[in-house]
C-alpha positions as CSV (number, residue, x, y, z in Angstrom):
1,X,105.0,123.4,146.8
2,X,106.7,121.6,143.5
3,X,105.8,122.5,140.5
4,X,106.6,120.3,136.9
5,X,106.8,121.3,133.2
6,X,104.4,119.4,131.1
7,X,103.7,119.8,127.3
8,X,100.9,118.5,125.2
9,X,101.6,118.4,121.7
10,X,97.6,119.1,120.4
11,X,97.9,122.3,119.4
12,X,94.3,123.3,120.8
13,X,95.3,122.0,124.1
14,X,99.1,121.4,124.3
15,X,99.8,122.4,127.5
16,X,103.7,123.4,128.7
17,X,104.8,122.1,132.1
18,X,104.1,124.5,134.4
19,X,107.7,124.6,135.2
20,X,109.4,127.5,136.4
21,X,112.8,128.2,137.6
22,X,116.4,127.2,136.7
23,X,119.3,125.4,136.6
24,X,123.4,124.3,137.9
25,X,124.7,128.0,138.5
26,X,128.6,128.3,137.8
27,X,129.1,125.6,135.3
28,X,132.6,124.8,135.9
29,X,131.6,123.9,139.7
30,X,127.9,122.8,140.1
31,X,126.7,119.5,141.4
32,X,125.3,119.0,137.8
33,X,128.7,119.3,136.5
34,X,130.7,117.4,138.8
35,X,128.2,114.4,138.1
36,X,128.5,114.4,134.2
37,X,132.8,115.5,134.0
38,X,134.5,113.9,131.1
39,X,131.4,112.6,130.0
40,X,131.0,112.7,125.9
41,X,127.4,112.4,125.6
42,X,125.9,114.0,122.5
43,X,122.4,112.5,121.8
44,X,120.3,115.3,122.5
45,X,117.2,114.5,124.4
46,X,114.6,117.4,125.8
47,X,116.0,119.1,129.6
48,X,112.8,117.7,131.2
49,X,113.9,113.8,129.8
50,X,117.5,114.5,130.2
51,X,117.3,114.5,133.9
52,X,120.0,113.7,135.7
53,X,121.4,112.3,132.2
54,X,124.5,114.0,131.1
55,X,124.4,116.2,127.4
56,X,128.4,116.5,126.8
57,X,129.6,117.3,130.7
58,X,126.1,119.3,131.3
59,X,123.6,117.6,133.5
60,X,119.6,117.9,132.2
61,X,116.9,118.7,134.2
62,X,115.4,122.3,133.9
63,X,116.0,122.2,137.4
64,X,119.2,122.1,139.7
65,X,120.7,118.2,140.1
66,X,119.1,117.0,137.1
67,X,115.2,117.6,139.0
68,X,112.3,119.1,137.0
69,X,110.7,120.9,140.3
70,X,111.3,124.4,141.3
71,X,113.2,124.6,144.3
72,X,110.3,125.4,147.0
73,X,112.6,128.6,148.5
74,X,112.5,129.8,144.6
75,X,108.7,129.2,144.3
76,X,107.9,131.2,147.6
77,X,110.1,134.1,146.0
78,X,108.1,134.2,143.2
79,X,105.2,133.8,144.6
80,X,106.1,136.6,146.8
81,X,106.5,138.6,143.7
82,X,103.2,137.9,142.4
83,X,102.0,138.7,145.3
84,X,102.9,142.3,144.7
85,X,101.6,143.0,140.9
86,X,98.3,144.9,140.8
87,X,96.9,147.1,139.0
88,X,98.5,150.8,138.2
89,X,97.5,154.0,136.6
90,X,100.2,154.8,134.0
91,X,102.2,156.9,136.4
92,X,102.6,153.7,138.5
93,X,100.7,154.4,141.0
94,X,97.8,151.8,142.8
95,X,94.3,152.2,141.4
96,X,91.3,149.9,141.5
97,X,90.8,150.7,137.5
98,X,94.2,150.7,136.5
99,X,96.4,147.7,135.0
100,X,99.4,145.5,134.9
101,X,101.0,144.3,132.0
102,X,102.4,140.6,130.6
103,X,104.7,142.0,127.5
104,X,106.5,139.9,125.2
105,X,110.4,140.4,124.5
106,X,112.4,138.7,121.4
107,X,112.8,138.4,118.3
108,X,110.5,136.6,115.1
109,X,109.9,133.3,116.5
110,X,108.8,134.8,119.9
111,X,106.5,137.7,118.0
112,X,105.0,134.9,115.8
113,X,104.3,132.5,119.3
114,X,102.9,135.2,121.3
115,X,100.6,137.4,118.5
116,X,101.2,135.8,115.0
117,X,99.9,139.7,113.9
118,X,103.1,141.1,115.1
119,X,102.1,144.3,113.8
120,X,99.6,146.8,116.1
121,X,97.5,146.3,118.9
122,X,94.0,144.2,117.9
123,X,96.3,142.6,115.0
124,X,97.2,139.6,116.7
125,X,95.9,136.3,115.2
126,X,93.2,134.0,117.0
127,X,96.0,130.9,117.1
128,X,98.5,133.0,118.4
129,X,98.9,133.1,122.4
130,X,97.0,136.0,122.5
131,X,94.5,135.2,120.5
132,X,93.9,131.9,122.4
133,X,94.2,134.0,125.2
134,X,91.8,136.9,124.0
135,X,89.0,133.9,123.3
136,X,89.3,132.3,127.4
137,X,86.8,133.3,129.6
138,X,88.7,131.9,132.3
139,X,91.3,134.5,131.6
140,X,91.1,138.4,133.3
141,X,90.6,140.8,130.2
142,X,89.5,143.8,132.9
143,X,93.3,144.1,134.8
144,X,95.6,142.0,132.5
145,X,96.6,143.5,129.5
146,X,98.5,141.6,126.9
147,X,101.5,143.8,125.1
148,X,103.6,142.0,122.1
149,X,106.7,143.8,122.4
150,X,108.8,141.2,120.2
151,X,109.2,141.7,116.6
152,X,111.1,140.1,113.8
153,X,115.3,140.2,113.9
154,X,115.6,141.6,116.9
155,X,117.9,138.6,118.4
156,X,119.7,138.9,121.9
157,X,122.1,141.9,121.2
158,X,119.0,144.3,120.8
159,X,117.7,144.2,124.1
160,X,120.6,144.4,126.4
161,X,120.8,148.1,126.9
162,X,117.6,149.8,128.4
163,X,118.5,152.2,126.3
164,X,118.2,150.2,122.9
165,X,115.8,151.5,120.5
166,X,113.2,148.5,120.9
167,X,112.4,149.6,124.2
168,X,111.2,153.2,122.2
169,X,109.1,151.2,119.9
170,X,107.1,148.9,122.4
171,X,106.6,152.5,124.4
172,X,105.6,154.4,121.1
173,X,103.8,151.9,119.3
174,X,102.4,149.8,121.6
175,X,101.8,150.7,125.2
176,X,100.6,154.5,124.4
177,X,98.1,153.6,121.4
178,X,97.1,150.5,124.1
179,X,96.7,153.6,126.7
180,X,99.2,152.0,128.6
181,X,103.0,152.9,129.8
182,X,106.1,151.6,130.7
183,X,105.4,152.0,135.1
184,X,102.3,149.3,134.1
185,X,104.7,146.4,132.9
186,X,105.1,143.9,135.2
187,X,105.3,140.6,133.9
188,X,107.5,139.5,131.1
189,X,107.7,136.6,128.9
190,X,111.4,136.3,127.3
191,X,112.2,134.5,124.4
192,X,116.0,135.1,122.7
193,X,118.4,133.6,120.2
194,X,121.3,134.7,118.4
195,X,121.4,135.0,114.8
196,X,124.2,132.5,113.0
197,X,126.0,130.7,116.0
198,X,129.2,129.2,115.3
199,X,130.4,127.6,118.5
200,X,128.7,124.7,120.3
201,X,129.3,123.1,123.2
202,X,131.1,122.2,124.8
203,X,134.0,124.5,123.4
204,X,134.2,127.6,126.7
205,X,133.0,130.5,123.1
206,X,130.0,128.6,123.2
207,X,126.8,130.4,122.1
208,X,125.5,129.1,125.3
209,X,128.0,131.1,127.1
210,X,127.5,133.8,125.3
211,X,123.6,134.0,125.3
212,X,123.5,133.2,128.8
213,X,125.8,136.2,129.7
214,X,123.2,138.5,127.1
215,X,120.0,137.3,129.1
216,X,121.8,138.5,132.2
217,X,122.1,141.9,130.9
218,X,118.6,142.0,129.2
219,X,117.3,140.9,132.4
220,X,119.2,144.2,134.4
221,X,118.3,146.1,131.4
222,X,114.7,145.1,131.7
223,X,114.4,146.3,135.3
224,X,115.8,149.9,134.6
225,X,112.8,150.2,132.0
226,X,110.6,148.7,133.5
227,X,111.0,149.6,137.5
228,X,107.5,147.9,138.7
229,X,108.5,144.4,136.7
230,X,108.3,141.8,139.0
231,X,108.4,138.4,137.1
232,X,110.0,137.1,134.2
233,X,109.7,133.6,132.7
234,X,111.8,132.5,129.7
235,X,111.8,130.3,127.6
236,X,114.3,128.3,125.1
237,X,113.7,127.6,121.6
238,X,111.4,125.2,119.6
239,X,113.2,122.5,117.6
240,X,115.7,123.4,114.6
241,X,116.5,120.0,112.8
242,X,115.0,120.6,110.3
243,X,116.2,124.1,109.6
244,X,117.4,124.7,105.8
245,X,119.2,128.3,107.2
246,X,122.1,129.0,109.4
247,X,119.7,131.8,110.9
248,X,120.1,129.2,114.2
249,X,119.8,125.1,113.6
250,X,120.9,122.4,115.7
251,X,122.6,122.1,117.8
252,X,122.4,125.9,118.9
253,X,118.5,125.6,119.5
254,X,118.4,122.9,121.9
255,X,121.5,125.0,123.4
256,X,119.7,128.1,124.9
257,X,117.7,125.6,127.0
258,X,121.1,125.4,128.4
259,X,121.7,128.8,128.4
260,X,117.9,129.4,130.4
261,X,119.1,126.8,133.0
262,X,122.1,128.2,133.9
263,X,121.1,131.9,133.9
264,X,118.0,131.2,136.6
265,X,120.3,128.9,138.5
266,X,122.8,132.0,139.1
267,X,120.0,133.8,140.4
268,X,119.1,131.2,143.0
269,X,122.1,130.7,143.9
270,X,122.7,134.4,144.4
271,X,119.7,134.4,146.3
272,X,121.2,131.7,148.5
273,X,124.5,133.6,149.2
274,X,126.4,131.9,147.0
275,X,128.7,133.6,144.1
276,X,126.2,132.2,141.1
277,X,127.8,132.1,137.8
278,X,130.1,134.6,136.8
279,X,128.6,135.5,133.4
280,X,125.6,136.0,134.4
281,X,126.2,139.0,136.4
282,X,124.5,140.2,139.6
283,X,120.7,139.1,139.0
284,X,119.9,139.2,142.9
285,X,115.8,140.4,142.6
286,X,115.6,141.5,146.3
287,X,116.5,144.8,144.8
288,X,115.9,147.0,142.1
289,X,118.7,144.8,139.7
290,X,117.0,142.3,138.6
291,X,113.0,140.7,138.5
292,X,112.7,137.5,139.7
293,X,113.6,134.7,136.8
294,X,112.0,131.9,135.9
295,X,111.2,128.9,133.3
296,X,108.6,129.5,131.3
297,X,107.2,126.5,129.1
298,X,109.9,124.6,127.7
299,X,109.2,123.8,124.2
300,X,111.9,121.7,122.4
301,X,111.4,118.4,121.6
302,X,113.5,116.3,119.4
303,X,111.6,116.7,116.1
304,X,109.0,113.3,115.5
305,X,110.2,111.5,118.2
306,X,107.6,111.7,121.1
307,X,108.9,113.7,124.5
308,X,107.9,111.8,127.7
309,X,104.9,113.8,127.6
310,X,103.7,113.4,124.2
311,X,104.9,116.7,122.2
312,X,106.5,116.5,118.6
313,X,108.0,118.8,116.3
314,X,107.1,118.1,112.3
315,X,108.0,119.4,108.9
316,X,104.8,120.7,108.6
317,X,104.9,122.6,111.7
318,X,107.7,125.3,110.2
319,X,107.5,127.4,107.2
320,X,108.8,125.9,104.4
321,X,111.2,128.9,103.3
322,X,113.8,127.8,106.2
323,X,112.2,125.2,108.2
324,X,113.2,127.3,111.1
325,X,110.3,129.9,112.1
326,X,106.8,128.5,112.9
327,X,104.1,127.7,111.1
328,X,100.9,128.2,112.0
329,X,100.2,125.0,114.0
330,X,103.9,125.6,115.6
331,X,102.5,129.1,116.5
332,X,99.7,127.6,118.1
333,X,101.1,125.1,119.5
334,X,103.6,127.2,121.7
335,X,100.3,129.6,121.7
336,X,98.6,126.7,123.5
337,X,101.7,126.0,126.3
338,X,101.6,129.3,127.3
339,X,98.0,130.1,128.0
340,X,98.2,126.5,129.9
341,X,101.6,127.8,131.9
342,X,100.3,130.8,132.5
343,X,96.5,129.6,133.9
344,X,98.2,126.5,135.8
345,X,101.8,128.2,137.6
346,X,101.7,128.8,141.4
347,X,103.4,131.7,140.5
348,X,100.9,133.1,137.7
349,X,97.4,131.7,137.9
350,X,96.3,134.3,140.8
351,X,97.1,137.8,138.4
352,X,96.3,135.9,134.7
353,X,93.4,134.0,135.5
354,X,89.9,136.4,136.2
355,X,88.7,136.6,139.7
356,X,91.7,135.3,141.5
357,X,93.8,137.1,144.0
358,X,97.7,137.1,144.4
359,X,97.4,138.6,148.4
């Protein structure tokens, strides 16, 4: 079974490919990088366009060898993971009236994507993801609960330690008042950035490097936390041309789609007895290291100019203090591709939608 990313840029209804997996896995060595060596290309044109285009030496694609399908052997994983989320009591173990949860890790962009609110539970704002979410029938609201564990400045560094002190505050001010705990988080949606990148590629100090090396480590971090996590899908960030900050502009935001790719690449090609790349770290989810790792929607688009499947990025979509966090209708818009990822994905539908089954 293949599944695609798609996006929609109509903020009611945009709707994110269901895509969901990786990308070339040591980057000095994968087929992706063989194809596009020496090559000087610096036009930078969405992952899921790029194909097997070249970006600098990097191939595109979300996908291994420029391909926007997840590899079927990654799928079944995953699917095998889903299979296994159900409902818990907050000690963790199985109960008919217990519950499994989808929280949100990042920093302001992500908190302002997934709940707008950002503040405590029942505070999260009808265009947000959650809020879209919240207003679906087709959606379960009796097992599924939605946590927004993301909150303003807390870029990459802040979450690669289980023992960092966000971790505290989604337990103390979120899953307790929710009635929920930390042995009920299953599902995770990841969205990071650094804060004032300095390196591009393709120089080897990259922020790329160095982001995709952090997600490694938040990804083992989030699996000591959280020991039932099963599934995490990330995602890259939106588009930053029109950024009036050096919070994180071009070219560093189209970046970490790089840095995505190559991080759930290392874990497929872990998974397939193969070394992975090196900076990634072990990320093997046949364990208790790491979840399994996927895409997410991916979201960037290269400002006005229409991706293959319609979606835009305009002034009016950002706030006007930096042009670099989301508007409302940005906020919506992502809001929008993750309630259709979520409802659509082999690898989701069967524990987010209501009366489905992941056995």
């Amino acid at each position: 079974m293949k599944l695609r990313s798609l996006a929609l840029p109509i903020a009611a209804v945009a709707a994110a490919a269901c895509s969901s997996a990786s990308a070339p896995t040591d980057v000095t060595t994968s087929p992706g990088v063989s194809a596009c060596a020496g090559r000087r290309d610096t036009t930078r044109v969405p992952l899921n366009d790029l194909g097997a285009g070249c970006y600098l030496s990097f191939q595109g694609g979300l996908y291994p060898d420029g391909a926007n399908d997840v590899p079927a052997a990654h799928l079944a994983a995953g699917q095998a993971a889903a299979a296994r989320i159900r409902p818990l009591d907050v000690a963790g173990n199985p109960s008919p009236t217990g519950r499994y949860v989808l929280l949100s890790i990042g920093m302001s962009n992500t908190t302002q994507e997934f709940c707008s609110g950002g503040g405590l539970p029942g505070s999260c704002e009808p265009w947000s993801f959650v809020g879209q979410a919240n207003a679906d029938p087709a959606v379960n609201h009796t097992t599924l609960a939605l946590v927004n564990g993301a909150f303003g400045g807390r870029a990459a560094p802040s979450w690669t330690s289980p023992t960092a002190p966000d971790y505290d505050r989604i337990r103390d001010t979120w899953l307790r008042p929710m009635g929920l705990s930390e042995q009920q988080v299953q599902i995770v949606w990841l969205k990071l950035a650094n804060s004032q990148p300095r390196v591009a590629l393709p120089d080897s100090a990259a922020d790329a490097y160095v982001l995709e090396r952090q997600l490694g480590d938040v990804a083992r971090a989030l699996k000591v936390r959280y020991p039932n996590l099963r599934q995490v899908f990330l995602t890259s960030r939106i588009y930053a041309g029109y950024a009036t900050s050096q919070l994180n502009p071009e070219p560093y935001a189209y970046e970490t789609g790089f840095a995505v790719k190559w991080l759930v690449q290392s874990q497929i090609e872990q998974m397939a007895g193969r070394a992975g790349d090196a900076r990634t770290g072990t990320l093997r989810h046949d364990g208790n290291v790491a979840p399994w790792l996927a895409w997410g929607p991916y979201p960037w688009a290269a400002g006005a100019k229409p991706r293959s499947d319609g979606l835009t990025w305009v002034p009016g979509d950002f706030n006007p203090s930096d042009y670099t966090h989301p508007a409302q209708g940005a906020r919506q818009k992502v809001g929008a591709m993750l309630l259709q990822f979520f409802k659509t994905s082999p690898a989701t539908r069967c524990w987010f939608l209501a009366g489905q089954s992941c056995a």
